[in-house]
N, C-alpha and C positions, 0 to 999 in steps of 0.2 A: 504494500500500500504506500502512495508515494501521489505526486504531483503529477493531474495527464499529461505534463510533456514531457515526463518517462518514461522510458520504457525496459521490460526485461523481457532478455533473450534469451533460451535454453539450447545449447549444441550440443547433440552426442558426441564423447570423444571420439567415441570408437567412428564415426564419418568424417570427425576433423584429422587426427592423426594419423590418418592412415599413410602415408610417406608414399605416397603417387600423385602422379599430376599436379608435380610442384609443390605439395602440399606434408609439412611437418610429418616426420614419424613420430611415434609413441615415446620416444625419449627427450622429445622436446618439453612432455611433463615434470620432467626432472631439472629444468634448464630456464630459471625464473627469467632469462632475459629472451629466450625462443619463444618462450609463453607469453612474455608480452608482444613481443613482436606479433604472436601470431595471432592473438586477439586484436591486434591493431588492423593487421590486414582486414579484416570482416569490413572495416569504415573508411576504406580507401584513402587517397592522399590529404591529408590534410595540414593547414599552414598553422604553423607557429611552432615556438621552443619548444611545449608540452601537446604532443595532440592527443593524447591519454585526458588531459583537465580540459581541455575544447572542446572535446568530443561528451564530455562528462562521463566518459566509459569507468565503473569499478567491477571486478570478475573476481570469482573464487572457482575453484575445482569441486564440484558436488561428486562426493562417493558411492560409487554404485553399491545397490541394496538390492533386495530380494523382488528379483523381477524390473529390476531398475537399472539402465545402466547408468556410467558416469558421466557427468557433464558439466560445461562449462554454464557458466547463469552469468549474463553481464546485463549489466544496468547502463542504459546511457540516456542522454538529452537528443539522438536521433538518432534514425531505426540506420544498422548494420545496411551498405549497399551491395557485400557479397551475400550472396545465398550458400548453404549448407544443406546436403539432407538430412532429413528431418527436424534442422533449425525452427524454435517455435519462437514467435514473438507476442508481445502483448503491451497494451498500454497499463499503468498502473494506475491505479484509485487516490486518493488525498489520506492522509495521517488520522486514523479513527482519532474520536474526540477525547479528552481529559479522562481519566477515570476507567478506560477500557482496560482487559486485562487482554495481553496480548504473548503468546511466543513467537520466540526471536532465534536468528541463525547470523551467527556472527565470524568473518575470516577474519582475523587482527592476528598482526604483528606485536607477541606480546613481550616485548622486551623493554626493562626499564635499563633510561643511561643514569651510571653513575652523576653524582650533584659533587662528590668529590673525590677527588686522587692521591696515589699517596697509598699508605700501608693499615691495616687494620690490626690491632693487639691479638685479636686472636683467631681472625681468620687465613690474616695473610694480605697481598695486594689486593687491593681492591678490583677489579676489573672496570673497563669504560660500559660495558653494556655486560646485561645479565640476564636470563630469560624469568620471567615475573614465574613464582611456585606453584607449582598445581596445588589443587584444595587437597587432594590427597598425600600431597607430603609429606612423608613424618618427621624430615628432618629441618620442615620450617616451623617456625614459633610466629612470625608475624602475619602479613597480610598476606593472602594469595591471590586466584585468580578471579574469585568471587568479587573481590575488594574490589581489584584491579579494573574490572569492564564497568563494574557500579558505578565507578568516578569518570570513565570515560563515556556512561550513558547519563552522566546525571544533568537531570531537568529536563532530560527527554521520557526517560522510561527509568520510572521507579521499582523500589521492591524488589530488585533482581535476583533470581535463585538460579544456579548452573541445573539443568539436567546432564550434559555429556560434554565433553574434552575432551580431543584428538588435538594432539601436536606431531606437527611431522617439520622436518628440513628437509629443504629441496638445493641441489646446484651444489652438492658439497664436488663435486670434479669440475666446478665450474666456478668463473672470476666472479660470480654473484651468488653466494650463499644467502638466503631466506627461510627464517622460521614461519612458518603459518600455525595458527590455533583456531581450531573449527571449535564454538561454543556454541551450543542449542541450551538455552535457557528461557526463562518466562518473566515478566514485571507487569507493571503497568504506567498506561501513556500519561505523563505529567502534565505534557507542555505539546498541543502537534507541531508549533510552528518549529519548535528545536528540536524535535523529533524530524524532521521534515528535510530541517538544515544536516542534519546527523547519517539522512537517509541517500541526498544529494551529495555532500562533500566528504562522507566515507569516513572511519574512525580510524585515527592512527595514522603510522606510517606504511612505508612499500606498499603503495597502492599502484604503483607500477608493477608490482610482483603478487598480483592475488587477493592482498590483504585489503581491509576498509571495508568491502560490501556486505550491510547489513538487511536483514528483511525481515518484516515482521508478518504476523497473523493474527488479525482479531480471534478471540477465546470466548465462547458462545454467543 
């Protein structure tokens, strides 16, 4: 649910990667800058530094499920001009109102940067970036991942609960390494218009690489 001059688009990978007719093989999944690339190709040429924020394109890789395959879902400000098989598109709806209880499907890049450098008494160097703790844990004591997307939804979507966490890295044989963390969890809409802004400009970083695009679903 989003503003109608979005739209989201569903690609099979298995018709996109198929490594014929010009077209990415199946290890270009593994490869965050072939992946962007070859998301880009669907929208043809376009001007400027970023044509990923022009085009308003965010993408995640959806996991194939039972009877499901896998695919790409990209959100943009204007419909894809290459065609795919079985490529679906759609426009989207406006931001349900205040008070709805909604579940959510989140790609973020969940890594905090250090605020200082330097050595820690009992850990050791600090590191400049660090992947944020899963809720499961046991060897963190403070905040985890729960925390972590609450504050990066907050005043859009309250009350945040995780249902599921998959993290995976992608690119590690390649000059762009990307963590992605797929979150499916539930809250409810605070604010649609910052829900709206959140839904459009994506959460987080490496939204060149997957990360950012959020979606929601009204809950009865």
């Amino acid at each position: 649910m989003q503003s109608p001059s979005t739209i989201l688009t569903l690609v099979p990978l298995h018709k996109m990667f198929t490594g014929r007719d010009g077209m990415p093989g199946p290890r270009s999944l593994d490869n965050p800058l072939a992946l962007h690339s070859t998301v880009m190709r669907l929208f043809g040429p376009v001007d400027g530094d970023s044509p990923r924020a022009a085009t308003g394109v965010l993408f995640r890789v959806e996991p194939a499920g039972p009877g499901k395959p896998g695919a790409l879902l990209i959100r943009s400000a204007v419909p894809p001009v290459t065609h795919i098989d079985g490529m679906l598109s759609r426009a989207e709806a406006s931001a349900p109102a205040a008070g709805t209880p909604v579940a959510f499907r989140l790609s973020v890049n969940a890594v905090r940067r250090s605020s200082t450098r330097g050595r820690d008494a009992t850990t050791g160097p600090r590191p400049a970036t660090y992947s944020v703790p899963r809720d499961d844990d046991p060897d963190n004591d403070g905040p985890g991942m729960t925390e972590w997307v609450a504050e990066r939804l907050a005043g859009a979507i309250g009350g945040v609960e995780i249902l599921n966490h998959d993290r995976n890295v992608v690119g590690r044989k390649t000059s762009r390494v990307v963590q992605t963390d797929l979150v499916d969890g539930f809250g409810v809409v605070e604010d649609p218009q910052k829900l709206t802004g959140l839904l459009t400009a994506g959460v987080g970083r490496a939204k060149n690489y997957g990360c950012g695009l959020l979606t929601i679903k009204a809950i009865g």
